[in-house]
Each structure stands twice: as structure tokens, then as C-alpha cells.
N, C-alpha and C positions, 0 to 999 in steps of 0.2 A: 789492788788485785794484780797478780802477776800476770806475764802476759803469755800462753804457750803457744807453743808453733806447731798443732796438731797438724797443720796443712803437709809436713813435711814427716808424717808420722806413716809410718808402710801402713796400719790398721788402728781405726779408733771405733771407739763405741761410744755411743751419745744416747746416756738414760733420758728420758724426756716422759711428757705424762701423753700428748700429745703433737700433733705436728703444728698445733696455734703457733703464733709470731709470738706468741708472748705479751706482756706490759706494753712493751716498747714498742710494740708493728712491728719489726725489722726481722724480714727472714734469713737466716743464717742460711751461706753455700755450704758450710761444711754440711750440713743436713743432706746437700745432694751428690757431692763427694763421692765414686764408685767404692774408695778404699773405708768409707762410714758405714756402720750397721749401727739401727735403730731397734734402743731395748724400749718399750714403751712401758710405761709403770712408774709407781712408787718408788723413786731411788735406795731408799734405804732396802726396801721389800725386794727388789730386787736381787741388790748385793747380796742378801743375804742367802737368799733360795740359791742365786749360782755359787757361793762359797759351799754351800750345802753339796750339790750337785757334783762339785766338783772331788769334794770329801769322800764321798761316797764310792767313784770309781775307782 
């Protein structure tokens, strides 16, 4: 798996279903990261509706 450097990114977004740890327990900093916004949902459903959304204007 490659490895990205979102840490050094001006803006990321992180679909997620919710804020659980996951499998692993391990909570991710990026999650608390001022420059992160949390889309919560279905990632594919997600994508989709904002590509929509965005079509549309």
C-alpha cells in the first residue's frame, strides 16, 4: 500500500462510516487534524451524491 503524506496536505477529507478505531483499536491524529473534515457515510454513496451535487451547479 503506498504511503501518503496527507499530514502535509492544506485540506483532506476522510470518508469514514464512523469515528470507531476500527479492527485495529488505533486511533488515527489525522481524524483530529484542524485542516481534516469528516464525511461520514458509505464511501462509494458518498462520492457519488457529491459528484452529483457538484454537476448540478
Amino acid at each position: 500500500m503506498p504511503i501518503l503524506n496527507v499530514d502535509q496536505a492544506n485540506a483532506v477529507v476522510v470518508l469514514k462510516r464512523s469515528m470507531n478505531p476500527g479492527f485495529a483499536g488505533i486511533e488515527n491524529p489525522l481524524f483530529y487534524n484542524p485542516k481534516t473534515v469528516m464525511l461520514f457515510g458509505d464511501a462509494k454513496d458518498s462520492v457519488t451524491k457529491l459528484i452529483a451535487d457538484l454537476k448540478s451547479l
